[in-house]
C-alpha positions as CSV (number, residue, x, y, z in Angstrom):
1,X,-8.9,-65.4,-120.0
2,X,-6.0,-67.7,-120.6
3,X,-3.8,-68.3,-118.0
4,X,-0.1,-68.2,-119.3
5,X,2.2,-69.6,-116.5
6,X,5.1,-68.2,-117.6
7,X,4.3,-64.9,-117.3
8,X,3.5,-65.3,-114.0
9,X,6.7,-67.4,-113.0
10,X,8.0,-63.8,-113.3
11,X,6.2,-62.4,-110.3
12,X,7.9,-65.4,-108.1
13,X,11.8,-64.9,-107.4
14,X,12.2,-68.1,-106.6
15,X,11.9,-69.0,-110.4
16,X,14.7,-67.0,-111.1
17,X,17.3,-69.5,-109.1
18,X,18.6,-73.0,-110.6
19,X,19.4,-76.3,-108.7
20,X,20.7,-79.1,-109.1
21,X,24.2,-78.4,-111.1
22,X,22.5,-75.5,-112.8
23,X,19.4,-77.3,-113.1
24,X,16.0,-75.1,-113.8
25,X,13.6,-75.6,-110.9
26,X,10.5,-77.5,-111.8
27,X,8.3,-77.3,-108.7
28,X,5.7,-79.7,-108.5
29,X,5.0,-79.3,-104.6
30,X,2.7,-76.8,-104.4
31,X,-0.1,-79.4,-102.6
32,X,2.8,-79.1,-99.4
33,X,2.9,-75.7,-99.7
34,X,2.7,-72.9,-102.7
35,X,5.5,-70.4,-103.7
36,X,5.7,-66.6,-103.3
37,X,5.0,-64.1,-105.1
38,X,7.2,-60.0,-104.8
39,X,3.3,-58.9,-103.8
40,X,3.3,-61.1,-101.1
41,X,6.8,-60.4,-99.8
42,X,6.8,-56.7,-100.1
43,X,3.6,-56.4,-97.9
44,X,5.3,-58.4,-95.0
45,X,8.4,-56.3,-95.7
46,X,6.9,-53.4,-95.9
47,X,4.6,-53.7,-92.6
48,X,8.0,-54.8,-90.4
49,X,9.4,-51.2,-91.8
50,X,6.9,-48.7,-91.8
51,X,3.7,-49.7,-89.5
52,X,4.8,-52.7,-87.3
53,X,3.1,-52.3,-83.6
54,X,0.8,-54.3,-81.8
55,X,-2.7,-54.7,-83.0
56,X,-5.7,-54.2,-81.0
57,X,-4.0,-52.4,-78.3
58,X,-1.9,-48.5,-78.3
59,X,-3.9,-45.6,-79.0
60,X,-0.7,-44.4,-81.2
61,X,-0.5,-44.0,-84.5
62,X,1.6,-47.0,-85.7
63,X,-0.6,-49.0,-83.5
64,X,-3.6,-47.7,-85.4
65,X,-2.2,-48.3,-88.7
66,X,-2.0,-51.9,-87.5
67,X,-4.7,-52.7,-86.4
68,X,-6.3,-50.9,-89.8
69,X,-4.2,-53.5,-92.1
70,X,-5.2,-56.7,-90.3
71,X,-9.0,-55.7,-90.2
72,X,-8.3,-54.7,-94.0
73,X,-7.2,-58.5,-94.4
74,X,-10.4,-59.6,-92.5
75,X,-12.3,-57.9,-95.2
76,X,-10.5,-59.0,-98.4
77,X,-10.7,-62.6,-96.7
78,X,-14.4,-62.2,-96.0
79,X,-15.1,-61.4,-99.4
80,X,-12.7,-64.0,-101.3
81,X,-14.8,-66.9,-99.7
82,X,-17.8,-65.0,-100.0
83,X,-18.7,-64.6,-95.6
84,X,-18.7,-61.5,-93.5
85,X,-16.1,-59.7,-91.8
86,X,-17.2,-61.0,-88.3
87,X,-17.3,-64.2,-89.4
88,X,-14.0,-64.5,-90.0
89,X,-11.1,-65.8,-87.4
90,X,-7.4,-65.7,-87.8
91,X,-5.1,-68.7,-86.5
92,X,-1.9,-69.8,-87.1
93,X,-2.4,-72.5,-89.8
94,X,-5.3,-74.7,-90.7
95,X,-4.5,-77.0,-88.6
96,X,-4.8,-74.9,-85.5
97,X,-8.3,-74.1,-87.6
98,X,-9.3,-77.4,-86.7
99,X,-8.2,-78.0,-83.2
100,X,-9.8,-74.8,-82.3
101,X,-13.0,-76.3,-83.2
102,X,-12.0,-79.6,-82.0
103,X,-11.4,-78.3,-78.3
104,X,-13.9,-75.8,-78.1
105,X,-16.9,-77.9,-79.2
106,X,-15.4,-80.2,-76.8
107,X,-15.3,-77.8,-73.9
108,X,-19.0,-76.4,-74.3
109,X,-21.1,-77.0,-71.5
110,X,-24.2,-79.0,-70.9
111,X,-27.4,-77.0,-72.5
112,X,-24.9,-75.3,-75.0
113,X,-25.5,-75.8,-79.2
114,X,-22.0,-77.7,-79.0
115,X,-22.3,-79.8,-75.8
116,X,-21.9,-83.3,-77.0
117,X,-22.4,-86.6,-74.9
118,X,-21.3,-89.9,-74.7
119,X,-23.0,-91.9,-77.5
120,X,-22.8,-89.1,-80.0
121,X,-21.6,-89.4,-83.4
122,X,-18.5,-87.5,-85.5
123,X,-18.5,-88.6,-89.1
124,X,-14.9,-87.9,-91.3
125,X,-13.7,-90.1,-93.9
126,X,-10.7,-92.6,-94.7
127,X,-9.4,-89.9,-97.2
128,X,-8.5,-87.3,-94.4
129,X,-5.4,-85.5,-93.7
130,X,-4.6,-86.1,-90.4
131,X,-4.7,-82.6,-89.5
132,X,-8.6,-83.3,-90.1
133,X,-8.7,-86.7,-88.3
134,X,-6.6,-87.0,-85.4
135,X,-8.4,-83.7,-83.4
136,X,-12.0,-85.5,-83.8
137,X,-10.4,-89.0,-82.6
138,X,-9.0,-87.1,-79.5
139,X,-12.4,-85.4,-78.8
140,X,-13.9,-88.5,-79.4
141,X,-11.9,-90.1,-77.1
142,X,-12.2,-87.2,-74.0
143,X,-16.5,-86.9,-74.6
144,X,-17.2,-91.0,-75.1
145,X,-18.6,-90.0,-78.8
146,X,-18.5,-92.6,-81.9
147,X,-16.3,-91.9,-84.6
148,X,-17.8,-92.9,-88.0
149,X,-16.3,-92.6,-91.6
150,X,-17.0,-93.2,-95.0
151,X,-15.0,-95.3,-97.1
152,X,-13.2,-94.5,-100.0
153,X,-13.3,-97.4,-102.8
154,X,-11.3,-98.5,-105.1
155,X,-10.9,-95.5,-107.6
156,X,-10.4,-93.2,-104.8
157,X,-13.9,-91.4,-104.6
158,X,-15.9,-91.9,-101.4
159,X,-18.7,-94.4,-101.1
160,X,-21.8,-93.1,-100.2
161,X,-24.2,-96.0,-100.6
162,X,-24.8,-96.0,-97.3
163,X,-25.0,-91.9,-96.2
164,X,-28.4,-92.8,-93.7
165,X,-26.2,-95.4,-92.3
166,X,-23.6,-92.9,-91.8
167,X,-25.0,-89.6,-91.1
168,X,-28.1,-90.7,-88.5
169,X,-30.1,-88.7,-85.9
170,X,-26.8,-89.1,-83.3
171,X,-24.7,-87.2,-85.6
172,X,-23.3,-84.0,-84.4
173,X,-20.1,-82.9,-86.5
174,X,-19.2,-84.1,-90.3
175,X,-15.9,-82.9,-90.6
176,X,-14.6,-83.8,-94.5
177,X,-12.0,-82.5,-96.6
178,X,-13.3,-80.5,-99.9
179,X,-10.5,-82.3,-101.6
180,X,-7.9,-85.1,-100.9
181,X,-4.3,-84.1,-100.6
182,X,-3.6,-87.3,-101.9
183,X,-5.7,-88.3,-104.6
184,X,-7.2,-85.0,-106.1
185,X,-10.9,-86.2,-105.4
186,X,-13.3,-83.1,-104.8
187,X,-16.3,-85.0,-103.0
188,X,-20.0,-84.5,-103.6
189,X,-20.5,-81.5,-101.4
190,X,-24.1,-81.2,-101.8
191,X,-25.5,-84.1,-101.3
192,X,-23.3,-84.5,-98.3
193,X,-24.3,-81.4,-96.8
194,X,-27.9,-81.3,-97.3
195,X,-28.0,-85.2,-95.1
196,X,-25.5,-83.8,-92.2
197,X,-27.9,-80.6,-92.5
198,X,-31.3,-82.5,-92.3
199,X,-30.0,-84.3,-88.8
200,X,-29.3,-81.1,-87.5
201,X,-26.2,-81.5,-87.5
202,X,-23.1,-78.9,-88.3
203,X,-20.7,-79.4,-91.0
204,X,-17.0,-78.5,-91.2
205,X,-14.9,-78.4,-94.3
206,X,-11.3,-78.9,-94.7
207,X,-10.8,-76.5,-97.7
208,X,-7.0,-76.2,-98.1
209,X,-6.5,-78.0,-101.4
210,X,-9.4,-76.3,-103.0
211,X,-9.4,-72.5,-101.4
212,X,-5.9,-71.9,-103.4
213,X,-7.1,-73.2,-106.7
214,X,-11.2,-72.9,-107.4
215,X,-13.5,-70.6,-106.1
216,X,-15.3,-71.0,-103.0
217,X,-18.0,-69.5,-101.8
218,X,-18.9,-70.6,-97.7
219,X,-22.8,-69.5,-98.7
220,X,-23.6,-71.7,-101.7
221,X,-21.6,-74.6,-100.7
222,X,-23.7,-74.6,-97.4
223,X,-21.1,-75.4,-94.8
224,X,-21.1,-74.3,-91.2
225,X,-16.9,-74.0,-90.9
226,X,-14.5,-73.7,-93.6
227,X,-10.8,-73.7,-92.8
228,X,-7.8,-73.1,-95.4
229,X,-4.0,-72.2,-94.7
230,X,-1.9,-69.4,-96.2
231,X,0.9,-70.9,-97.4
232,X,-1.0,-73.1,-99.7
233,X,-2.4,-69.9,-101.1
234,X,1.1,-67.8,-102.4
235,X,0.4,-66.4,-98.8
236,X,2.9,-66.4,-95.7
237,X,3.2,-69.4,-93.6
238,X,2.0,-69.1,-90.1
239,X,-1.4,-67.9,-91.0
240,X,-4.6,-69.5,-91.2
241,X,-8.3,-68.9,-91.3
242,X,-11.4,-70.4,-89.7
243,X,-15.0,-69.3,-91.1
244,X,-17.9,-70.0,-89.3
245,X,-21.7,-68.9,-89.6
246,X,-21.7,-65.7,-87.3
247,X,-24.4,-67.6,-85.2
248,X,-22.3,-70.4,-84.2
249,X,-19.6,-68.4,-83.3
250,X,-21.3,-66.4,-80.7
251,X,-22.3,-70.1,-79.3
252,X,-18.9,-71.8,-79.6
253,X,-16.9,-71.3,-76.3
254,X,-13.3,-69.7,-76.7
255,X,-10.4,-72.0,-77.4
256,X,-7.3,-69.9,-75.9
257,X,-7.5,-67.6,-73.1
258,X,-5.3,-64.5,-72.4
259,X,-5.1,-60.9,-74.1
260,X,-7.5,-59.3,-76.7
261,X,-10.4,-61.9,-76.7
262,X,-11.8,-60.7,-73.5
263,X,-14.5,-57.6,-72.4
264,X,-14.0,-57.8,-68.7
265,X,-11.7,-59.4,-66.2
266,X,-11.8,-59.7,-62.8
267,X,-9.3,-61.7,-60.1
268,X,-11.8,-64.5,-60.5
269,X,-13.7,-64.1,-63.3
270,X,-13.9,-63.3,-67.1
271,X,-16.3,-62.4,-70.0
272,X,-15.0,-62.4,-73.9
273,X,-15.5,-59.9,-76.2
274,X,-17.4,-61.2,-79.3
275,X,-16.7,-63.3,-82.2
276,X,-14.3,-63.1,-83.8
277,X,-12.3,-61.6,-81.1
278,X,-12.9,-63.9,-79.0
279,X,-11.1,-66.6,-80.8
280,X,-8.1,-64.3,-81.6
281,X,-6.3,-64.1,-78.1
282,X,-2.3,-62.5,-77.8
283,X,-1.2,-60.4,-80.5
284,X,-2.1,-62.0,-83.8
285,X,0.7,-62.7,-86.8
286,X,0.1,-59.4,-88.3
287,X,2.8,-59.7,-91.3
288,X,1.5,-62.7,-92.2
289,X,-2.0,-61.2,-91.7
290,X,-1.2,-58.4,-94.0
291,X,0.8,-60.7,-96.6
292,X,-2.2,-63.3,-96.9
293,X,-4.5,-60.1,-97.8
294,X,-1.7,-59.9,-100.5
295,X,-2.1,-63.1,-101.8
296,X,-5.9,-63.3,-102.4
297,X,-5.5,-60.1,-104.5
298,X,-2.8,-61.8,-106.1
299,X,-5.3,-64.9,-106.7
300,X,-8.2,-62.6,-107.5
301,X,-6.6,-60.4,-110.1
302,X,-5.7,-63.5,-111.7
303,X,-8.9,-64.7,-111.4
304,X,-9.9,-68.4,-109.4
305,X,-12.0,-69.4,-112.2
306,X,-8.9,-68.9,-114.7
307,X,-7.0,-70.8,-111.9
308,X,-9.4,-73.3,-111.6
309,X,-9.6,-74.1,-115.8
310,X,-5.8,-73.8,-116.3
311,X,-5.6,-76.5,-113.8
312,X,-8.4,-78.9,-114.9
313,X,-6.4,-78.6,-118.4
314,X,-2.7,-79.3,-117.3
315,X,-4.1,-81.8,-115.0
316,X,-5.8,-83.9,-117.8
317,X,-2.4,-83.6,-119.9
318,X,-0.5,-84.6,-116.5
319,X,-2.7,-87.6,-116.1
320,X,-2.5,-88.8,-120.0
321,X,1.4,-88.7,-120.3
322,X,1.4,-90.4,-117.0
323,X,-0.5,-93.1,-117.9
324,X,1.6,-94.0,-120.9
325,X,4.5,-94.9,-118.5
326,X,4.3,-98.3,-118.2
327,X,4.2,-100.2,-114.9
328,X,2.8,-96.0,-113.5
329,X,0.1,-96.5,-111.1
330,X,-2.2,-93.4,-110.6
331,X,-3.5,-93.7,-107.4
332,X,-7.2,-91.8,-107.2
333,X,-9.3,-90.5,-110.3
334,X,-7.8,-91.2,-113.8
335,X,-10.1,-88.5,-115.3
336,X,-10.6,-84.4,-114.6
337,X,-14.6,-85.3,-113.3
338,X,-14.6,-83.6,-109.7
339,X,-10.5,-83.5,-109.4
340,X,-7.8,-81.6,-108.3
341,X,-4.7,-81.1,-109.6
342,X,-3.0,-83.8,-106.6
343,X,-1.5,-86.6,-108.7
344,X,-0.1,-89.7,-106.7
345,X,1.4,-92.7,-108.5
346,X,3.6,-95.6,-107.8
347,X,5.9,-96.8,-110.5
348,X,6.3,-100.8,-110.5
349,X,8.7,-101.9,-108.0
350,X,10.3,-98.9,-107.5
351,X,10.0,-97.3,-104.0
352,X,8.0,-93.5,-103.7
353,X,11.2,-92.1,-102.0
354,X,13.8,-93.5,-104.2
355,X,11.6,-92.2,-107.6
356,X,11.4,-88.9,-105.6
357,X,15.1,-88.5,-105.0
358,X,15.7,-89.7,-108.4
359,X,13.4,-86.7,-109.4
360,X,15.4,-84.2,-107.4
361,X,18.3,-84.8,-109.1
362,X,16.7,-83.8,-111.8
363,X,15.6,-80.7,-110.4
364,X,12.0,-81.9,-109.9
365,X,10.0,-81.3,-106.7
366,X,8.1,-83.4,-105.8
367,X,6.3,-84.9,-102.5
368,X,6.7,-88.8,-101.4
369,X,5.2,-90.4,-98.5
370,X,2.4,-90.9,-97.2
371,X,1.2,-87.4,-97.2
372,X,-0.1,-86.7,-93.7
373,X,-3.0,-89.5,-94.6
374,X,-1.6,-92.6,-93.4
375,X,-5.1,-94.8,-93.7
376,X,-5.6,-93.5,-96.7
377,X,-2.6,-94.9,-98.2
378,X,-2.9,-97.9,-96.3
379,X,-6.6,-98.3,-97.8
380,X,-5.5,-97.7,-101.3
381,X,-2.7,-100.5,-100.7
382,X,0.6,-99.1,-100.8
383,X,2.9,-98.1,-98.2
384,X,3.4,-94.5,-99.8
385,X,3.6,-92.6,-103.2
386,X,5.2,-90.0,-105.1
387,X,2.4,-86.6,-105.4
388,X,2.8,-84.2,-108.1
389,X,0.4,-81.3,-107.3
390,X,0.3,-78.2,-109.7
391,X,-0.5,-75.0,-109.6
392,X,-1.3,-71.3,-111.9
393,X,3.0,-71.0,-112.4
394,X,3.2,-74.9,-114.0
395,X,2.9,-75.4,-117.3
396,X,3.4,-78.3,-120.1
397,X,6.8,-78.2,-120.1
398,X,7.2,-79.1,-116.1
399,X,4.8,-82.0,-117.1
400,X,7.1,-83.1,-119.8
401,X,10.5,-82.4,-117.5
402,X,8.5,-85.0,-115.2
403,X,7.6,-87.8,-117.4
404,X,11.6,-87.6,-119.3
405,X,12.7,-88.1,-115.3
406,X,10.4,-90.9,-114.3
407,X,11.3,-92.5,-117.5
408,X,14.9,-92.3,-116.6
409,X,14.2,-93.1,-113.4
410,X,12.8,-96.8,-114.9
411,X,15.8,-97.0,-116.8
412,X,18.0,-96.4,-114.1
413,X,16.7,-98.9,-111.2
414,X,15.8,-101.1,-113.8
């Protein structure tokens, strides 16, 4: 099926507003955070009016209903990324996602699957958001472990010349991003996977650029954790999700402590209920719950594979118009092969923030900085860059809207 963005622009009310002096609103942000759709809106709406109460807890009705719609989302999760029901564990964003599994692994005791010991090895990359780096650093840091990376060269794809150098017997956790935020590169899953695997080691995957716009399915890409965030997936914000192999849930120790996750409490003692429960303490964000079960039905009817190709298309168009700007810099792949739709550039001598506020006055969003991945950027030699990052509502014309700016942009600081 052909994806035609601007039908779908219809189903998002923000698309209906101008900016900018009456400008139409060409968002090109969407790798910060997606926009909404009236599915999405109305379920959040429509749980605060009719069937708000807390979840997990009253025996009355409306408490019942609620607890009924978030294990409904657990469900629709499970089976968007292909998992089961109990392998599947709400947080607050992705990034919680990943401390979770930062400070529990950290916290497991000696003789435990997790426990880790001084001399022990965590392997990330250089092309990490730093939601995705920083946690393993500081876990590093409190267990006396040794942080290892692989390199990202220069065309923005990681280097794995050296993987046995990289992954050894002492490695414990590979923690990688499925695809940069920055330069669009999807990395060589398998291969990656099936090295981390044969040390026995477990392997976590930052999915939050790909979740929202491929599918993904935790079982054939052969991962042990998979995190993504709802706001980058027409969902709410404050929701996230952690999946994890049921197994290693039941071995991972609990990250928070207080209501819901526990079985039995005593003035000096406690057991927890099972995973995911366990991992799930205080009453969870059950609007955003309900409204990110919203979204993926959204995604779904629309279908990710139809996501996925519309994408790979406007991305190759975004890429060649780009590229006749002269003095415009793509920073990361030139060319569709394993990329996102995350386009970075420089242009000449002009700084990232400047282009961007340029663009705004145009009415283009668009991200500048350097995008939560500071040694990225610093490895890729410049100090920041302006991101363009599509999504199923952009079309050609946004494209065009943001090559006329840049040009003008030239002109103007020329």
């Amino acid at each position: 099926m052909t994806l035609d963005p601007s039908v779908i622009r219809k189903d998002f009310p923000i698309f209906d507003r101008t900016i900018r002096d009456g400008k139409k609103l060409v968002y090109l942000d969407s790798g910060a955070t997606s926009q909404k759709p009236n599915s999405v809106i109305d379920a959040e709406s429509d749980f605060y009016r009719n069937h708000n109460a807390a979840a997990h807890r009253g025996a009355h009705q409306l408490a019942e209903e609620a607890t009924g719609a978030i294990e409904s989302a657990r469900e629709v999760v499970a089976n968007f990324l292909g998992g089961e029901t109990d392998e599947i564990v709400f947080t607050k964003s992705s990034t919680e996602a990943l401390n979770l599994l930062a400070y529990s692994i950290g916290n497991a005791p000696m003789g435990n699957l997790f426990h880790l010991k001084p001399g022990d090895e965590i392997v990330v990359s250089e092309m990490e958001h730093h939601a995705n780096l920083i946690p393993w650093q500081q876990l590093a840091k409190r267990t006396g472990t040794v942080m290892k990376w692989f390199e990202v060269n220069e065309t923005g794809r990681l280097d794995l010349s050296n993987i046995e150098g990289v992954i050894t017997e002492r490695t414990k956790i590979v923690a990688l991003t499925h695809q940069s935020n920055v330069l669009g590169t999807i990395i060589p899953l398998s291969e990656i996977a099936k090295r981390t695997h044969a040390v026995g080691a477990i392997f976590i995957l930052d999915a939050c650029q790909s979740v929202p716009h491929m599918p993904v399915n935790v079982k054939a890409l052969d991962v042990d954790f998979l995190v993504f965030s709802g706001h980058k997936t027409v969902g709410p914000t404050g929701i996230g999700v952690l999946w994890g192999r049921a197994n290693l849930l039941n071995h991972l120790p609990p990250f928070l402590f207080g209501g819901s996750m526990i079985e039995t409490v005593t003035m000096t003692d406690a057991t927890w209920a099972p995973a995911p429960r366990k991992f799930e303490a205080g009453v969870p964000n059950m609007a955003q719950i309900v409204g990110l079960e919203a979204a993926l039905n959204y995604l779904s009817d629309i279908g990710m594979e139809n996501i996925h190709q519309h994408e790979i298309a406007l991305t190759k168009y975004t890429l060649d118009k780009l590229q006749e700007i002269d003095q415009l810099r793509i920073v990361g792949p030139t060319d569709t092969n394993s990329r996102g739709s995350a386009i970075s550039f420089t242009l000449g001598q002009i700084h990232p923030h400047d282009l961007g506020q340029f663009l705004d006055s145009a009415g283009i969003a668009v991200r500048t900085g350097h995008h939560c991945a500071w040694p990225l950027t610093r490895k890729m030699g410049v100090p920041a860059t302006t991101r363009a990052s599509l999504y199923l509502y952009n079309d050609e014309s946004d494209i065009d809207a943001l090559v006329a700016a840049t040009l003008g942009a030239q002109k103007y600081f020329a």
